[in-house]
N, C-alpha and C positions, 0 to 999 in steps of 0.2 A: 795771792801775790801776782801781780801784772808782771808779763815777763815779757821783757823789752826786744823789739825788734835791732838785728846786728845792722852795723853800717850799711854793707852791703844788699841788706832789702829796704832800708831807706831810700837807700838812692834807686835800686828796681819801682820801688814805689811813687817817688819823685818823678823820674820820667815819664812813668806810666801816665800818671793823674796831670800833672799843673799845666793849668789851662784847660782842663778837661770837663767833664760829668760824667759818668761812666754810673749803670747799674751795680749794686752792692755785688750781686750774683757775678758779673762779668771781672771781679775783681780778680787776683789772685789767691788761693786759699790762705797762705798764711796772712794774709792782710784783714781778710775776710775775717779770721778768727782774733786778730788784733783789735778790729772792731766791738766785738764781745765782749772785748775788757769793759768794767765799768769806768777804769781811769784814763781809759783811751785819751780825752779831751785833754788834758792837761800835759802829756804828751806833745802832744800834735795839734794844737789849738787852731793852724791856720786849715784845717782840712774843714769843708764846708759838708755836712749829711741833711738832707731835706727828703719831707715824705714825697713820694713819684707824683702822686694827687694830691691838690689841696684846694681849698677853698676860697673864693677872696672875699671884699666885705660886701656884694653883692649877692652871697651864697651860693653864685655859679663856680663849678668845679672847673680848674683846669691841669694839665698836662706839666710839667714841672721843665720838662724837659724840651716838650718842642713848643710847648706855649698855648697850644690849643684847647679849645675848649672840648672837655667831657661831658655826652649827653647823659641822666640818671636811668637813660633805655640801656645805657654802655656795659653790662654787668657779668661777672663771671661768678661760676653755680654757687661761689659763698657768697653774693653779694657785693663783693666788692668792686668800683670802679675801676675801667682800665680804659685804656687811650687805644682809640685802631687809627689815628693818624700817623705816628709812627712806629707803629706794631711791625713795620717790616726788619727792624732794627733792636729787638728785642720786646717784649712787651711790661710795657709800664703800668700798673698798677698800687689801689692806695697799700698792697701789700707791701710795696717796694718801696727802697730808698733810694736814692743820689747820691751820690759822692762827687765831688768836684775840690779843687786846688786853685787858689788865686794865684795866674802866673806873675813870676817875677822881672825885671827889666833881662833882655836876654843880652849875651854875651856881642858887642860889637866887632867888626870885622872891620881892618882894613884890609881897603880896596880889594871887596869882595867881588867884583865883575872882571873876568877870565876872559869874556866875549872878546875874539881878536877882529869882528866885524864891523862896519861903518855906515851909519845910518845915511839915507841921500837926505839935500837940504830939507825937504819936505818933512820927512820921518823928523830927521832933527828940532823941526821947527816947535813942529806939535809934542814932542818927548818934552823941551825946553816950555815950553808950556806947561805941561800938565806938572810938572818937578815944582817948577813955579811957585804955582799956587799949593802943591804941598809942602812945599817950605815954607808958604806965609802964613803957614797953618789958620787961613780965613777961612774956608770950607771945609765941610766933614763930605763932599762927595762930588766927583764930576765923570763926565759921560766921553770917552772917547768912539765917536763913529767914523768909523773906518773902510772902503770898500773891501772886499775880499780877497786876499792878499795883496793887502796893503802893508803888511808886515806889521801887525799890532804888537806882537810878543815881541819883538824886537824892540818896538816902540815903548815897552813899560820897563825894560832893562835899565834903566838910568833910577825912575822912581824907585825903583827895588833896592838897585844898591844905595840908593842914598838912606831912607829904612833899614838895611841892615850895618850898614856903616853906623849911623846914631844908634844903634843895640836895640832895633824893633825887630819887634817879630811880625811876617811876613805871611796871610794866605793867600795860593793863586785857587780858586775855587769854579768848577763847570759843571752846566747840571749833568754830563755825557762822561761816561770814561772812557769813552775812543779818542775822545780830547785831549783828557787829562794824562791817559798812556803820549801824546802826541807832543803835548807841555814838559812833559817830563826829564823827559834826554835832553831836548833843547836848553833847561833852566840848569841842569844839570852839567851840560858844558859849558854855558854864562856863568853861573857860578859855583867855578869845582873846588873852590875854597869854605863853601857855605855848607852845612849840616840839612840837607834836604829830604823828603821822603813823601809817599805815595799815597795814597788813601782810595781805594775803591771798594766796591764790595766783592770784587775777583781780586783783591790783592792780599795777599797774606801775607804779607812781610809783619813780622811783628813791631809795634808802634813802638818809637823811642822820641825823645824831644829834641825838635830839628830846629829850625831856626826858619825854615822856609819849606812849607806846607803846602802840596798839590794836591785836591780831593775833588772830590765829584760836592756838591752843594747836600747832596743827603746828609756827607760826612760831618758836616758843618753841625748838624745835632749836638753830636757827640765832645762840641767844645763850646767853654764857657770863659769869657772875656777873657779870650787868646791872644788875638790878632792886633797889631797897631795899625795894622796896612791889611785890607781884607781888597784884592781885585777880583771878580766877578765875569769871567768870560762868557760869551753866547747869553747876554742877558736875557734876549727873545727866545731862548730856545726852554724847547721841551725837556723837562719839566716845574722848569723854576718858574716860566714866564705865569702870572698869576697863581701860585702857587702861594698861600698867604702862610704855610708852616714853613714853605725854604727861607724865605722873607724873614721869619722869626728869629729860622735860623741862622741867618748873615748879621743878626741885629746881636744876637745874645754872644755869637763866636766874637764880636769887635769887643775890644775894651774899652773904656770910660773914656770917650776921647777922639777914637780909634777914628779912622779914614778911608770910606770906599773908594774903589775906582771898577764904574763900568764898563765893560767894551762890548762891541757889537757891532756888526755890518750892516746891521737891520731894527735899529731899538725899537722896541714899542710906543706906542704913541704917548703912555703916560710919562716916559721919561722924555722924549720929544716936548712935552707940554711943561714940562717945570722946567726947562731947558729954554722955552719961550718968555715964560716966564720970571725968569731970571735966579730960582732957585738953584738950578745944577750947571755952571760951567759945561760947555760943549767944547769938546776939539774935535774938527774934521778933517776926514782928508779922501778925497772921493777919486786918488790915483793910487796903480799899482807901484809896487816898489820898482819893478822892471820898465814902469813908464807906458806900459802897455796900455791898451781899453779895455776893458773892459768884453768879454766876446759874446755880440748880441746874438741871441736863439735862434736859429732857423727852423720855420714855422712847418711844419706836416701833415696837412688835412689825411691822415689815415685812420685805420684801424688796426690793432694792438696784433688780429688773431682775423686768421681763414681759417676756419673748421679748427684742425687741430694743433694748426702749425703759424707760424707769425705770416701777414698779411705780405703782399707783396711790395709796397713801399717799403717797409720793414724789413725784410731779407735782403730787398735795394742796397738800403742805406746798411746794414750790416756788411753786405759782399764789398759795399765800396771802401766802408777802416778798415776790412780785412786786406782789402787791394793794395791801400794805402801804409798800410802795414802799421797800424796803429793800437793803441789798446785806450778801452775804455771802460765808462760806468755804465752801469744801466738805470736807473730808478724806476721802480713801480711802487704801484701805490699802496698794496696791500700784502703784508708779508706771507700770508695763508695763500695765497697766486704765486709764489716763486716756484713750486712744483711745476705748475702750469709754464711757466714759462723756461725753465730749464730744460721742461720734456720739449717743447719747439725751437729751442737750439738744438739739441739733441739730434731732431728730426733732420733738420735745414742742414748743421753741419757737424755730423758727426765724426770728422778728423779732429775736430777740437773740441779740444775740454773746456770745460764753463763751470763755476763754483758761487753761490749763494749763500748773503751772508744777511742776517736778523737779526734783531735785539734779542731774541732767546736763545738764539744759535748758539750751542754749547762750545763751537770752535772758533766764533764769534771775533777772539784779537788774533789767534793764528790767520785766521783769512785773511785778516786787514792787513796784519804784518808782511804776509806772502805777497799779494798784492804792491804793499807799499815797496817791496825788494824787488819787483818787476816778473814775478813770476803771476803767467797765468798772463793770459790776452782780455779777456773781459770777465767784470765781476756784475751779476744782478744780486740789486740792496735795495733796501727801501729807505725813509728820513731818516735813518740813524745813521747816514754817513754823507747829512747834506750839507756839513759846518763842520770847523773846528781839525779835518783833518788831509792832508796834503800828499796827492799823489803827481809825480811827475811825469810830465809830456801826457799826459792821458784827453781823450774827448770827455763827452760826456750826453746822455741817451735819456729821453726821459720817456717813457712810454703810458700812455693813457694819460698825459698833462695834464687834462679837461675835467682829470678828475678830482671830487672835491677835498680830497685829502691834499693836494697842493693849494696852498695860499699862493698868493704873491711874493709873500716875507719869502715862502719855502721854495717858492721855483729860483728866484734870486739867488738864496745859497748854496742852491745845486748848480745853478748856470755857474758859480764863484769855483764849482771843484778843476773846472778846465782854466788850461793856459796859465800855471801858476809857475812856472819853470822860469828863468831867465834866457837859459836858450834853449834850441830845438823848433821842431812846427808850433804853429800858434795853434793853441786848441781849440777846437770847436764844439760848437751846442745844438742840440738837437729836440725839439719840443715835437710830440707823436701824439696829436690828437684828432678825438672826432669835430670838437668843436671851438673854434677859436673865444674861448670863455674870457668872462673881467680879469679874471685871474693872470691871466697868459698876459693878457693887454696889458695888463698895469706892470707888469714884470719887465716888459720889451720895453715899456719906459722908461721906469726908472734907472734902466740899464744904462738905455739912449742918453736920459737925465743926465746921469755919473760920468761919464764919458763925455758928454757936453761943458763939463763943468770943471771936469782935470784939463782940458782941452786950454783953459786959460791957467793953468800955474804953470 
């Protein structure tokens, strides 16, 4: 005899799942054992169960979930096929099922935007834009390029609410959770009427169904034709840029219909080229909200290190923000060296403390947070803090430039972390290298560029 699940795990179960995929195992137990039932289906007919692996008419095996293909080297000690594309999220295997919920139209809002702030003409211009063409519903995607605090999140406030006002559902998606922590408050007080929530893999809030969805792009896995509106932040960044599983993943979280929006300071060249092309709508705006320029690099034929302590340009240019009384970033190129270079603050000036922060660094958002509260005179980090996140009145320090782990795209978004305040000193940039490389070059001009080019609106 099937013994029917009470209202009350219905609806725990409904939240859970719609719009979702979720492993059988990740479910909860009573749900889990409701599965068992042989009558489950007629039940519950709209719940969707697929094997993890499956085959197509090709005979190649793929991933059910992130879409990737399964090689038949791929095998676990019974034989069975399993996915290591997104094995960091569970491991999917043809032992495994899916589970997934077709979402339903979600609850409309009015005038869901709280925001009591006011775009300048320019912001306006291009917000009015991009709403535009999402209401003439003729495109399924367009590219906002933007310079670096140009105020994009601000900028997509209007699209948002117009999507939640018609009863869509909403994700803001970054491949970075220092981002997504940064998105979060802000959407949060735009829209403190809207049903909002978090998604990273440091967040442990338990999942409920929001109406407006911030997650890092891994999260995006874990949902299936969710979204009506899927925005896309730090398109170029690490590690969605060429990345053909997040890709999968932006495609499978949209629904039947559903509508991108990219943004980026820096796009890659292939959205660049359909942008030429005529396939992706561009909107640009290559000025700061504050009106400002953009603050070109000043160039530092040094070296990084004397024996065991920072070089003498280097403790130069330190003694002078400290004179100045300023606080800044530091950027190096390799996080396995931040020892190294903490022990040579350390040495140089040890009345001050200095704190180091990494992508593995287990205190990782406390440091950021510390920082972003104004504690602490300088922080050394490496690209996980070269986008996407906003500290005020600060410089910014890049040491060993010349090395090859800065691009162009990356010196750019570092140059973008100073000078983002409206008032206070204009912030400065600092490029610390041996060799004035392409890299550097192409960076001081595109800066020069952007600057050249707000200089006429």
């Amino acid at each position: 005899m099937t013994i029917l699940p009470t209202i009350a795990q219905c609806q725990d179960w409904w939240q859970l799942l719609l719009g979702r995929q979720l492993l059988q195992q990740e479910l909860p137990e009573d749900l889990q054992e409701f599965l068992q039932e042989p009558t489950w289906h007629s039940w519950w007919p709209e719940l969707v169960v697929t094997n993890g692996i499956e085959q197509n008419n090709s005979g190649e095996w793929f991933c059910q979930r992130c879409l990737m293909p399964v090689a038949p080297s791929q095998q676990l000690a019974t034989g069975a096929l399993y996915c290591t594309a997104c094995l960091a999220l569970g491991r999917v295997s043809q032992h495994d099922q899916l589970v997934s919920l077709p979402v339903d139209q979600a609850m409309a809002s009015a005038n869901p935007l709280t925001w009591s702030g006011k775009l300048t003409a320019q912001q306006a211009q291009v917000a009015n834009a991009i709403l535009t063409q999402y209401c003439d519903n003729t495109v399924s995607a367009q590219l906002l390029w933007a310079v670096t605090g140009a105020g994009k999140t601000e900028m997509i406030f209007p699209i948002i609410a117009a999507a939640l006002q018609g009863g869509q559902r909403v994700g803001l998606a970054a491949p970075r959770l220092d981002v997504c922590n940064e998105l979060y408050p802000r959407l949060q007080q735009a829209f403190g009427k809207t049903s909002l929530i978090l998604l990273h893999g440091q967040q442990h809030q338990p999942y409920y169904q929001a109406q407006l969805v911030v997650a890092t792009t891994h999260q995006l896995i874990r949902f299936k034709q969710a979204f009506d509106l899927l925005i896309i932040d730090e398109v170029d960044s690490f590690p969605f840029a060429g990345n053909p599983m997040l890709a999968n993943a932006v495609n499978k979280a949209l629904k039947v219909g559903g509508r991108r929006l990219y943004l980026s300071a820096t796009p890659p060249a292939s959205l660049q080229r359909q942008s030429q092309q005529g396939k992706l709508p561009l909107h640009y705006l290559p000025r700061r909200f504050h009106g400002r320029n953009l603050p070109v690099p000043q160039i530092l034929i040094t070296a990084s290190f004397k024996k065991k302590g920072f070089s003498n340009r280097v403790q130069q240019l330190f003694r002078y923000l400290l004179a100045e009384k300023r606080r800044w970033l530091v950027f190096v190129p390799q996080a396995a060296q931040l020892p190294r270079y903490q022990s040579a603050w350390q040495l140089a000036f040890p009345q001050i403390a200095v704190a180091t922060v990494h992508a593995k660094d287990p205190q990782r958002l406390a440091k950021v947070a510390a920082f972003r509260a104004n504690h602490g005179t300088v922080l050394f980090t490496t690209t996980i803090l070269e986008r996407g996140v906003t500290f005020n009145n600060i410089d910014v320090v890049i040491l060993t430039a010349d090395h090859q782990q800065f691009t162009a795209s990356n010196l750019v978004q570092i140059a973008g972390r100073a000078d983002r305040a409206s008032g206070g000193p204009i912030g400065q940039v600092y490029f610390c290298c041996n060799f004035y490389t392409r890299a550097i070059q192409q960076a001081c001009q595109q800066i020069k560029h952007l600057n050249h080019v707000s200089g006429g609106l």
